[in-house]
C-alpha positions in Angstrom: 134.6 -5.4 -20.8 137.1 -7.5 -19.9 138.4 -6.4 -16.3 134.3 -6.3 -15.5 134.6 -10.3 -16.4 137.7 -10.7 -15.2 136.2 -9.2 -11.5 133.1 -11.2 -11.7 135.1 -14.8 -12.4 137.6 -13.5 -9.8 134.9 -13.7 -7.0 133.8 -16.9 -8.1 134.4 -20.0 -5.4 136.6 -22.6 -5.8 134.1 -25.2 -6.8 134.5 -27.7 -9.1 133.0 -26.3 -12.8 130.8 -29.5 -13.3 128.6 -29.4 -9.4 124.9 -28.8 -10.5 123.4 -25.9 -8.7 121.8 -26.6 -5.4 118.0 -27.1 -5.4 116.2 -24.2 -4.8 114.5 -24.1 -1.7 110.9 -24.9 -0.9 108.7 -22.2 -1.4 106.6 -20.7 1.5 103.2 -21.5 1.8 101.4 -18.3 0.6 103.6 -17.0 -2.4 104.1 -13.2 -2.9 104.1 -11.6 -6.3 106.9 -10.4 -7.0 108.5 -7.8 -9.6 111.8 -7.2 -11.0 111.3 -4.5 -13.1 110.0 -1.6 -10.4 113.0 -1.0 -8.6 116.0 -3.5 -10.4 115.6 -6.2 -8.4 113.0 -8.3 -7.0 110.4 -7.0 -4.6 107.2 -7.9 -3.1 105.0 -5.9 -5.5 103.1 -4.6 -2.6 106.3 -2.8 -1.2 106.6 -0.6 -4.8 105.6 2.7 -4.6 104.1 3.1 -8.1 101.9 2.2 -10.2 102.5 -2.0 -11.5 101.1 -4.3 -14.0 102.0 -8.0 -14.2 100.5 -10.0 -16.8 101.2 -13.8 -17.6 101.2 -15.9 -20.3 98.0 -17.8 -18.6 96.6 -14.4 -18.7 97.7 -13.9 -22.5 96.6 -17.5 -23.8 93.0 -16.7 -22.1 92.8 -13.4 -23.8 92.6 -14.4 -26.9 95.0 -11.8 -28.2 97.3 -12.8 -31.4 99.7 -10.2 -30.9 101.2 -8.3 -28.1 99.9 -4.9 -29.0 96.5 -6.5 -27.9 97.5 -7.5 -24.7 99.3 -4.2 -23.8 96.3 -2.2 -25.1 94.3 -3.8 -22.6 96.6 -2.6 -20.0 95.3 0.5 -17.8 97.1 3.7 -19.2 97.5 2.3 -22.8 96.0 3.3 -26.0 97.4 2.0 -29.4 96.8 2.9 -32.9 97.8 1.7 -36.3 96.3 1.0 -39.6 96.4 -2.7 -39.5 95.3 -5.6 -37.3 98.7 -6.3 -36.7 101.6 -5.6 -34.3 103.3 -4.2 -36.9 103.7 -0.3 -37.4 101.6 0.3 -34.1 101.7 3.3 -31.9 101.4 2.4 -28.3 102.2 4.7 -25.6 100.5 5.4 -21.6 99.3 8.5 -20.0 98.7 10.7 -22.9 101.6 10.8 -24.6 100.1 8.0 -27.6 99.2 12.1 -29.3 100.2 11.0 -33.1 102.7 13.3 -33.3 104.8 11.1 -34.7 107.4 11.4 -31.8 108.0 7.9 -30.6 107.0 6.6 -27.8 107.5 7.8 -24.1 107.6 4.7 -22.5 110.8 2.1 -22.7 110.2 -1.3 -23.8 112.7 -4.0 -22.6 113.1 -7.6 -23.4 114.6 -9.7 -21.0 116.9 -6.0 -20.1 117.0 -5.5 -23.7 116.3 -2.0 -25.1 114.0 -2.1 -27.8 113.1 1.8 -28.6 114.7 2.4 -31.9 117.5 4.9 -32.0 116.2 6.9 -34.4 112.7 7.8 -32.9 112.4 5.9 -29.8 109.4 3.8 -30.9 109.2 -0.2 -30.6 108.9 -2.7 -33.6 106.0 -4.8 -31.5 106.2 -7.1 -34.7 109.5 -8.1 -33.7 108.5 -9.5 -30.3 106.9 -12.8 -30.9 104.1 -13.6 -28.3 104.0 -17.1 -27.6 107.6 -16.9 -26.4 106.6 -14.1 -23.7 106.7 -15.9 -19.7 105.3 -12.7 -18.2 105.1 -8.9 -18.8 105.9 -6.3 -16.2 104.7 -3.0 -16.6 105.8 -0.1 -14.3 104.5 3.6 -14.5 105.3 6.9 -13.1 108.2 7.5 -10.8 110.1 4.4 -10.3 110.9 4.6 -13.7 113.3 7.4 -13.1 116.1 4.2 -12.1 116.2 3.4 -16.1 117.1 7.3 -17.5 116.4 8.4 -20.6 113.1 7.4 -22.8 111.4 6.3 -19.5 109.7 9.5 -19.0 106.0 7.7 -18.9 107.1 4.6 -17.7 108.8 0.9 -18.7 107.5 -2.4 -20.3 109.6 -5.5 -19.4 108.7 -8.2 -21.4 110.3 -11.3 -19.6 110.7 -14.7 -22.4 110.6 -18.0 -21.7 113.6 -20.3 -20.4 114.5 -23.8 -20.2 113.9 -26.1 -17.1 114.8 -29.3 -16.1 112.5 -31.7 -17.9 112.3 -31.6 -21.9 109.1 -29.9 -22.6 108.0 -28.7 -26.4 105.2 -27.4 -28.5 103.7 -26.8 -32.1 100.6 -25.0 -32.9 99.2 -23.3 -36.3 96.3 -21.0 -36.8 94.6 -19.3 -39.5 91.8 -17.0 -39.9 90.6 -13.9 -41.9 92.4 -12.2 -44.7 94.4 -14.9 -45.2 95.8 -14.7 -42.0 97.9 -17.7 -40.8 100.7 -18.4 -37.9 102.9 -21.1 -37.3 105.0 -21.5 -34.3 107.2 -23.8 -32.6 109.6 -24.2 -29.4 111.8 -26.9 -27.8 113.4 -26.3 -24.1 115.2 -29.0 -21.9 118.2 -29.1 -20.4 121.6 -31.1 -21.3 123.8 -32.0 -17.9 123.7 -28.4 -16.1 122.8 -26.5 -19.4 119.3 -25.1 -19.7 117.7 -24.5 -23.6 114.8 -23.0 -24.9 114.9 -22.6 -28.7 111.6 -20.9 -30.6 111.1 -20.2 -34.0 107.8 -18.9 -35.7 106.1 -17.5 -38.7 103.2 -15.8 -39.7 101.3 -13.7 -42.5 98.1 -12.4 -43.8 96.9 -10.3 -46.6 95.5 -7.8 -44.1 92.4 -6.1 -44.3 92.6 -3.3 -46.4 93.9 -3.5 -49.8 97.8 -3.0 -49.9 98.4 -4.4 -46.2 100.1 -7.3 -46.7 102.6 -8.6 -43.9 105.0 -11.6 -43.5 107.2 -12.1 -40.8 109.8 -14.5 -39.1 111.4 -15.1 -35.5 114.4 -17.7 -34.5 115.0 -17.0 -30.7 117.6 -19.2 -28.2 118.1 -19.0 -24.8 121.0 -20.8 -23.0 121.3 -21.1 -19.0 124.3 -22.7 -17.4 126.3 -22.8 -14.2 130.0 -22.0 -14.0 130.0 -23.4 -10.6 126.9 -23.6 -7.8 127.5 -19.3 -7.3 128.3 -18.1 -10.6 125.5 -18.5 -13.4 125.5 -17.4 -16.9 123.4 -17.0 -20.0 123.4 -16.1 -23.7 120.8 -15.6 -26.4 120.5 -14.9 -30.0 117.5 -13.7 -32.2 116.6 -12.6 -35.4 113.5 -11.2 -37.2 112.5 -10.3 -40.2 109.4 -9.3 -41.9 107.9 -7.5 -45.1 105.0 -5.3 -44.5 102.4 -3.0 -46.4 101.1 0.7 -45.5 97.6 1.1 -47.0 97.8 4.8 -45.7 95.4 7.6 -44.5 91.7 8.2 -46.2 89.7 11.1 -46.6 86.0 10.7 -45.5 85.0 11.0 -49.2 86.9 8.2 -50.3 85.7 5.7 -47.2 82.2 6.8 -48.5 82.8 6.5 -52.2 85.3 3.1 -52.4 84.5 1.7 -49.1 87.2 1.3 -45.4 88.9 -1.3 -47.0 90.3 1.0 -50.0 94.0 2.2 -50.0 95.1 5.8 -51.9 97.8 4.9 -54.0 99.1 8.2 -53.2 99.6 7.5 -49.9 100.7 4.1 -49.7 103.8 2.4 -48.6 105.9 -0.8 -47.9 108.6 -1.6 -45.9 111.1 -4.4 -44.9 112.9 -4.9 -41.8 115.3 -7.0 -39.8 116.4 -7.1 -36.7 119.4 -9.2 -35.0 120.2 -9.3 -31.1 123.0 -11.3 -29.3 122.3 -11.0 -25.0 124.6 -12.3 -22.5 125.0 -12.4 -18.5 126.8 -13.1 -15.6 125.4 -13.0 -11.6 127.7 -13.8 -9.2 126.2 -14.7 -5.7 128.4 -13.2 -2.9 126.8 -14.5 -0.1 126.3 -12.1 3.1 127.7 -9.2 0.4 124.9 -9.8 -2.3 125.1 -10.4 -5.8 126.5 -8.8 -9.1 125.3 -8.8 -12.3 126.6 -8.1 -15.6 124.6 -7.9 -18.8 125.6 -7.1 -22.7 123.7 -6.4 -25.6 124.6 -5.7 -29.1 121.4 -5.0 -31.7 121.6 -4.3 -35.1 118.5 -3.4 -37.2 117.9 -2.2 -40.6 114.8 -1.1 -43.1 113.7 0.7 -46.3 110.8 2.5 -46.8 109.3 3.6 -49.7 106.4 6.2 -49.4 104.3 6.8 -52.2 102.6 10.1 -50.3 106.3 12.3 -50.9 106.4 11.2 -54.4 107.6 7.8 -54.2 110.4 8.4 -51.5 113.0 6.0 -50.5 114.6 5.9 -46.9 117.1 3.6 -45.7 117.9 3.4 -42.2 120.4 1.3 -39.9 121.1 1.3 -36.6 123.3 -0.1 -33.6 123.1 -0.5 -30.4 126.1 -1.9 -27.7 124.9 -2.3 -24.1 126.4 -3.2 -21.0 124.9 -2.9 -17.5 126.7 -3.9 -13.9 124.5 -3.8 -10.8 125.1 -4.8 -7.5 122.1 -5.2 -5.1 123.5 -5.7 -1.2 121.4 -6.0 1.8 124.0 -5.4 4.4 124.0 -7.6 7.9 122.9 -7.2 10.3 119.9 -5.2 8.4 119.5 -7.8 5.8 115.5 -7.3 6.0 115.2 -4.0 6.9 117.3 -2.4 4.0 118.2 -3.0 0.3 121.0 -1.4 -1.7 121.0 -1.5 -5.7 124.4 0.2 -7.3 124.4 0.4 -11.3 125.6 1.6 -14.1 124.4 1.8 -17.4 127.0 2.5 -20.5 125.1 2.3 -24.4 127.0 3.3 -27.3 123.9 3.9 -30.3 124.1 4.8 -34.1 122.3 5.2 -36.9 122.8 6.3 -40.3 120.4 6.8 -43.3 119.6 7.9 -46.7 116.4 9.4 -48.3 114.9 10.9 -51.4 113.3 10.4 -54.5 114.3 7.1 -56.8 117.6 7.8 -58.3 117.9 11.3 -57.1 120.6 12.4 -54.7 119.6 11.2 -51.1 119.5 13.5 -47.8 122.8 11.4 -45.9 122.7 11.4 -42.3 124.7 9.9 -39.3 123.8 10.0 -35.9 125.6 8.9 -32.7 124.6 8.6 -28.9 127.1 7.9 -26.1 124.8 7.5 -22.7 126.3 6.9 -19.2 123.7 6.3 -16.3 124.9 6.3 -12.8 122.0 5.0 -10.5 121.5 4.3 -6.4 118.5 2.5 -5.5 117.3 2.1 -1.5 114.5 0.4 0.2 114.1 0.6 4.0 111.7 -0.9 6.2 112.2 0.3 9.4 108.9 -1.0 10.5 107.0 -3.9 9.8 104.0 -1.2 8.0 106.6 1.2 6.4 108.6 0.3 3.3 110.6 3.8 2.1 111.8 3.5 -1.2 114.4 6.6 -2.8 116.7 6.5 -5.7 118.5 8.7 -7.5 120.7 8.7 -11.1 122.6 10.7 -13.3 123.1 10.8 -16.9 125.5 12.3 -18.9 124.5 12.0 -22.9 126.9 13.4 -25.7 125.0 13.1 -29.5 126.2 14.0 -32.3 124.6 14.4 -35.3 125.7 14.9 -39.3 123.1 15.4 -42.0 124.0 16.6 -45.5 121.2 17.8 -47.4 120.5 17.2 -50.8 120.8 20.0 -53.5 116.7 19.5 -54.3 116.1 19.1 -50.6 114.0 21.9 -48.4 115.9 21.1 -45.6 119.3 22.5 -44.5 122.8 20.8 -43.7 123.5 19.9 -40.1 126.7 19.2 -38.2 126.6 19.5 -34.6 127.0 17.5 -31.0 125.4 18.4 -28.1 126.1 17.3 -24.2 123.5 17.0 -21.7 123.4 16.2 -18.2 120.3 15.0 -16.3 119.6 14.1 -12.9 116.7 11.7 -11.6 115.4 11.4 -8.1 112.6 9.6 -6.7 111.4 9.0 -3.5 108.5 6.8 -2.1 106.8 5.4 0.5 104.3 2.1 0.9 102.2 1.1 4.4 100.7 -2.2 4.5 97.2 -1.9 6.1 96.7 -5.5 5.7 98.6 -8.7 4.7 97.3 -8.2 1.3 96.7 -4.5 0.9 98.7 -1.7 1.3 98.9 2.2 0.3 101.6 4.1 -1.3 102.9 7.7 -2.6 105.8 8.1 -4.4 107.3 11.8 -6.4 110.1 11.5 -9.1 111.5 13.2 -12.3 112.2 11.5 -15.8 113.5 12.9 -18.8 113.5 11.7 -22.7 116.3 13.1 -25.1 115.4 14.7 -28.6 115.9 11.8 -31.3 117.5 12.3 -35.0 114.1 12.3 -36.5 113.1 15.1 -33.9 116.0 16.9 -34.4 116.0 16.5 -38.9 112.3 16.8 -39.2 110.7 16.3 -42.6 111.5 19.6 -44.2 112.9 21.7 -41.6 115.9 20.8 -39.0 115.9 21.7 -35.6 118.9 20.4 -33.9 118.3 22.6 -31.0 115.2 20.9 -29.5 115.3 21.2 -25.5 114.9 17.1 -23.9 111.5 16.3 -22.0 111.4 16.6 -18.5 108.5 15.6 -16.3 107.8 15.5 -12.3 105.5 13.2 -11.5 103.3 12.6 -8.5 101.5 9.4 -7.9 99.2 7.7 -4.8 97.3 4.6 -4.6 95.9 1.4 -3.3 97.0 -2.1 -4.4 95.6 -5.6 -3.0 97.5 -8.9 -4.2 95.9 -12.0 -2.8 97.3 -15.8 -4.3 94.1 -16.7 -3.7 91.7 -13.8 -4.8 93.5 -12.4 -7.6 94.7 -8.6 -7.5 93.4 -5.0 -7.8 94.3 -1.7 -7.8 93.6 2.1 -8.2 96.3 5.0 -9.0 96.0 8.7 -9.1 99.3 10.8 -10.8 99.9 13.7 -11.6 102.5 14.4 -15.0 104.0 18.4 -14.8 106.0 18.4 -18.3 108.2 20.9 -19.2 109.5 21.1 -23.2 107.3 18.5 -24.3 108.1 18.0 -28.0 105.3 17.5 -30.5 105.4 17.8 -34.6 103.9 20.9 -36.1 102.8 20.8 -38.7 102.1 24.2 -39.9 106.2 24.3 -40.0 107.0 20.8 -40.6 109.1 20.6 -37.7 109.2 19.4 -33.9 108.7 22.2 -31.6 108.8 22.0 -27.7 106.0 23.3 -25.8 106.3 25.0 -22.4 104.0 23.1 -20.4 102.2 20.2 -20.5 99.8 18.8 -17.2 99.0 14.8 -17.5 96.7 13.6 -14.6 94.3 10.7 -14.4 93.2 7.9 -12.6 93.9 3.9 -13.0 92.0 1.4 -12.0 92.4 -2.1 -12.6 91.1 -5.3 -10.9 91.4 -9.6 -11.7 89.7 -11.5 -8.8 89.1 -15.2 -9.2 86.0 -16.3 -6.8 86.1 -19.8 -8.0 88.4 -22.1 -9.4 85.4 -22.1 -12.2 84.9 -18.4 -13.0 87.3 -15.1 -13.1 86.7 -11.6 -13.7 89.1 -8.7 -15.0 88.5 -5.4 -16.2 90.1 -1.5 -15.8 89.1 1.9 -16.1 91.2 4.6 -17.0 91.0 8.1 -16.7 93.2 10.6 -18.8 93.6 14.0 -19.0 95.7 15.9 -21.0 96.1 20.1 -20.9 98.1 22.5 -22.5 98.8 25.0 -20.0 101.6 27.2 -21.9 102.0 26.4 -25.7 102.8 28.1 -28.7 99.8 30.5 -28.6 96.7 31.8 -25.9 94.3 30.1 -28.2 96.2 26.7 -27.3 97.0 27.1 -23.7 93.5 25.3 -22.2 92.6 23.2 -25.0 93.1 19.1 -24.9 96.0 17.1 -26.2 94.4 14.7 -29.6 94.4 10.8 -30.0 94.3 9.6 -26.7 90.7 9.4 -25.1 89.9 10.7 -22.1 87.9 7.4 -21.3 88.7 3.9 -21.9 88.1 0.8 -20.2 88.1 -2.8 -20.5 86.3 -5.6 -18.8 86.0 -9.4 -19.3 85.1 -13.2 -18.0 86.6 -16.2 -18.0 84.5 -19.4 -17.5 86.4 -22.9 -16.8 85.0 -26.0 -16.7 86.6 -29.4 -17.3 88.9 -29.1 -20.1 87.3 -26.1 -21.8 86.9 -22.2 -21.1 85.6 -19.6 -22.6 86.8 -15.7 -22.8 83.9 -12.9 -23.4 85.6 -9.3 -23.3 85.3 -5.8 -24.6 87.3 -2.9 -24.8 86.0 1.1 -24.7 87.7 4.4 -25.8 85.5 7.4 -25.4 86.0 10.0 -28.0 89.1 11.8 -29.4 90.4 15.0 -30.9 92.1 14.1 -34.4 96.2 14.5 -34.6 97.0 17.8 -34.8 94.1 19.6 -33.7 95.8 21.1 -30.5 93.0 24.3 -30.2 90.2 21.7 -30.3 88.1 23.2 -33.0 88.0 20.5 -35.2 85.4 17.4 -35.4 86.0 14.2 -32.8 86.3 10.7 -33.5 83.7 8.8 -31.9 83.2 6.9 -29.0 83.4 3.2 -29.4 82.8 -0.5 -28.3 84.5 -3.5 -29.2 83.7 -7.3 -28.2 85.9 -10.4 -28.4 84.9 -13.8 -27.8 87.5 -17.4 -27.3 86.9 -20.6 -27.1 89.1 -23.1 -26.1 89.2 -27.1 -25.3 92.2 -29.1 -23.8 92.4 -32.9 -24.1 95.5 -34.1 -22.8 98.1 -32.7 -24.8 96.0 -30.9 -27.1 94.3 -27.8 -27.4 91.9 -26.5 -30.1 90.6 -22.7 -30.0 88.9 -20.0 -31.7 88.3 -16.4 -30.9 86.7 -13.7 -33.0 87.5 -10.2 -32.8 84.7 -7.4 -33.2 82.2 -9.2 -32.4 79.1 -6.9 -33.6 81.3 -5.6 -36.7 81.5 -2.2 -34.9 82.1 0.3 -38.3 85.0 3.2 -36.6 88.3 4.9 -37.0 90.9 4.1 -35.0 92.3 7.3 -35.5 92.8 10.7 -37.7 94.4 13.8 -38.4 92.9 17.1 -38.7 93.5 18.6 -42.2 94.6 22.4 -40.9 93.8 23.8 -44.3 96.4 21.6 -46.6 93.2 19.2 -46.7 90.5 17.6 -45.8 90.6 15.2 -43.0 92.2 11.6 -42.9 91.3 8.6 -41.2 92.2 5.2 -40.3 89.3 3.0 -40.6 89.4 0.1 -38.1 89.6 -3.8 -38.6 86.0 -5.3 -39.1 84.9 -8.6 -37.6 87.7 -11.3 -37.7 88.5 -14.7 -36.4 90.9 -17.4 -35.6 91.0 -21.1 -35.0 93.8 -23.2 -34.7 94.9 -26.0 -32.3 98.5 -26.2 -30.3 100.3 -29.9 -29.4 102.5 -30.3 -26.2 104.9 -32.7 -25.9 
């Protein structure tokens, strides 16, 4: 750590500490859109050869979303589902994968760079990521997500937060609505001589609702800019969250029919409390006609308990740690400076997590689990002529994990102590020609991998600590059109060939690999502003999901659950004066419940959901309100198939809600 500071300070000029940064320079007249994310530096987006999403906060604020899993849902390829209203305890996964399983997530989620899948299962908190405080979202599917290793198999989220600028600037809103549902937020940002602050702090809370679904939560983020001297710029941030939160659980159809959706089993209940810490820091060093280096660090510590009244009452605690540090170089040599792009990286993560489980003042299962991950990457992009952009990569990993579980004496499972190395290698390769100024094709073909997790590898009852990782080639083509004055639109047709793809069983209890899995479908999504007075938006996504060698013939064929083969979204926004107004609706066609891999159960329906916002600015105020299931539309948001231990269980979904509240700037 410190020769890789030492280097970077080393390169530094001679300037005096105190010079302000030069100006930036003027921006051309027609801005591009660019993206960070894709390819680890920023490109045109019409240059990356996969599938992108960019969404910004105007696009949030119009939404009418109050937390983040709404606005990703929305996103083509998503499908969350949870048994709340709420971020919290969410599953939200692209392409198929979202198959309740309870195997994570296959997509990596990054804020500002940092990782936010959870060591021990890969999933993401989305409670813990406030959503006022997001600038823009950057979403990037298929192969270019090879450059970022392991859990990127489906894709990556970067979530980019707000930072300070020159001027002072600040903001206080509250909001309340159903269930007892209220938010309060807050954020200052200035700068002080050549520092640049943005401090944000929130809370928020509602009784949710379905009985036992309470949820409270808080957020204290800080985000510092500075100069060392005009080339050498630095940052640091800090956060913390920390939230107490209700499972109302699973019901069968009997009980929705007898008590009513809004019931909770007390046999199947839960509650949990979490917290999460983070500290970032960076360095980039300009090096003029020899590019720039960054450095980035990142250590996260979370912890939770659990209690789960469905296995008697059982009580988990879990911690976990994460160290980061990333160095990347990105070079575009002369005299090729726009016809070729080098980014050089590694990537170096030191993870653990240890836990405890079992029944109240019984002898726990004990386990401790530790990942050490290097990731060597290349990245190139060549444009040898004006049309043609090629885009290739390729990175290794190498991954040691080793993994320590003692079982109880009363416990089913078994006593594990073992380490396992694995290499993996990613390539990708791509290629984009722009037919117009403001359209172009592309085709891209890559491999990503995910690694088996502790709670993969303990299982509930059973241990399998020799699960093989995911693998998956991917083939992707498309069209894309970004205009600055138009708005953007694009359609994507991919390909997923899976090999091992891990999935719980549970006619064992245990995660199991299956040969192969096929993922293919179509995206389309589109935001195109005729008038400064009027903007549409919508997508359409196609998903298909087939088991083409499993466990048994009478699988092989049949259609992975949860996800729906159709969804779609579509919306308005009117503006006129001070005011606008947001009509939308979101569509998910029907699903096979969790579990039911031979398809021979009953499907959750089809269904339709409306949203409505209203909002009026007057200077430096704004008062809105938005409801949420618009026509009270009665459905499950999802289920699992009982397989003989039981009937059915269901998730019923929210009924009609709404919000109002008002926000000051100053």
């Amino acid at each position: 750590m410190n020769i890789l500071c030492a280097i970077l300070l080393a390169l530094q000029d001679p300037a005096p500490a105190a010079q302000a940064p030069p100006p930036p320079p003027a921006p051309p007249a027609q801005e591009k859109e660019v993206v960070v994310t894709a390819t680890r530096r920023e490109s045109d987006i019409l240059d990356v050869p996969s599938a992108v999403t960019v969404v910004t906060a105007k696009d949030i604020v119009e939404s009418g979303s109050t937390n983040i899993v709404e606005v990703v849902q929305r996103q083509p390829g998503f499908f969350a589902q949870g048994q709340n209203k709420g971020a919290y305890d969410q599953i939200v996964d692209i392409r198929g994968y979202n198959n309740g399983g309870g195997n994570g997530q296959r997509t990596l989620v990054l804020v500002d760079g940092r990782k936010t899948n959870s060591v021990t299962g890969t999933s993401t908190d989305w409670a813990a990521i406030p959503l006022d405080n997001i600038d823009r979202i950057e979403i990037v599917r298929g192969p270019a997500a090879a450059l970022y290793g392991d859990g990127a198999l489906a894709g990556v989220v970067n979530i980019i937060t707000r930072k300070g600028t020159e001027d002072f600037s600040g903001s206080a809103d509250v909001s309340g609505g159903s269930w007892d549902a209220y938010q309060g937020r807050a954020s200052l940002g200035g700068s002080a001589g050549v520092l640049r602050y943005d401090v944000y702090l929130s809370t928020d809370g509602t009784s949710g609702w379905r009985e036992h679904d309470l949820y409270r939560g808080d957020d204290v983020t800080g985000r510092f800019d500075f100069p060392i001297n005009p080339t050498l710029q630095a940052f640091l941030k800090v956060g913390h969250h920390n939230d107490r939160r209700e499972q109302p659980g699973t019901l069968s159809e009997l009980q929705i029919q007898t008590f009513g959706p809004r019931y909770a089993d007390p046999t199947r209940v839960g509650s949990t409390t979490a917290q999460e810490d983070y500290v970032d820091a960076g360095l980039t060093q300009q090096l003029e006609e020899f590019g720039a280096v960054s450095l980035f660090i990142d250590r996260t510590y979370r912890s939770g308990t659990l209690v789960n009244e469905q296995f008697g009452g059982v009580v988990g605690d879990d911690s976990e740690q994460v160290a980061m540090l990333q160095l990347k170089h990105v070079w575009s040599p002369k005299p090729f400076s726009d016809k070729a792009t080098f980014t050089t990286g590694v990537d170096l993560s030191y993870e653990t997590a240890a836990g405890e489980s079992g029944p109240p003042g019984g002898t726990p299962d004990v386990s401790d689990y530790r990942r050490r991950l290097i990731g060597l990457y290349e990245g190139l992009q060549v444009r040898p002529i004006a049309p043609l952009t090629f885009s290739g990569g390729f990175r290794y990993d190498r991954a040691l994990l080793t993994l320590n579980k003692v079982a109880a004496p009363t416990s089913f499972a078994f006593s594990v102590d073992t380490q396992r190395a694995f290499d993996e290698t990613s390539p990708y390769a791509g290629v984009t020609w722009r037919i117009l100024e403001e359209l172009a094709a592309y085709a891209s073909w890559g491999r990503t991998f995910k690694l088996p997790t502790r709670d993969e590898m303990i299982g509930i009852l059973v241990t399998a600590p020799g699960l093989d990782p995911e693998r998956a080639t991917t083939y992707e083509a498309g069209l894309r059109f970004s205009s600055g004055t138009w708005g953007s639109a694009g359609v994507t047709f991919y390909r997923m060939n899976v090999r091992d793809e891990l999935f719980f069983d549970a006619d064992t209890f245990t995660e199991i690999n299956f040969d192969r899995v096929a993922h293919e479908g179509v995206e389309t999504e589109a935001r195109l502003t005729p008038c400064k007075f009027f903007e549409m938006f919508g997508t359409w996504t196609l998903t298909k999901v087939t088991i083409e060698r499993g466990l048994s013939p009478d699988q092989e064929g049949k259609t992975y659950p949860v996800t729906p083969r159709y969804a779609a979204t579509a919306g308005v926004v009117g503006r006129y004066e001070g005011a606008s107004l947001t009509l939308g609706g979101r569509y998910a066609s029907r699903r096979y419940l969790i579990n039911d891999f031979t398809n021979v159960d009953s499907t959750l329906p089809a269904y339709m959901v409306y949203t409505a916002r209203l909002a009026y600015t007057w200077r430096a105020l704004t008062l809105f309100a938005s409801i949420d299931n618009l026509t009270d539309r009665k459905y499950n948001d999802s289920g699992g198939y009982g397989l003989g231990f039981g009937p059915d269980r269901f998730s019923p979904a929210p009924e009609r809600s709404w919000q109002a509240g008002g926000e000051v700037r100053f």
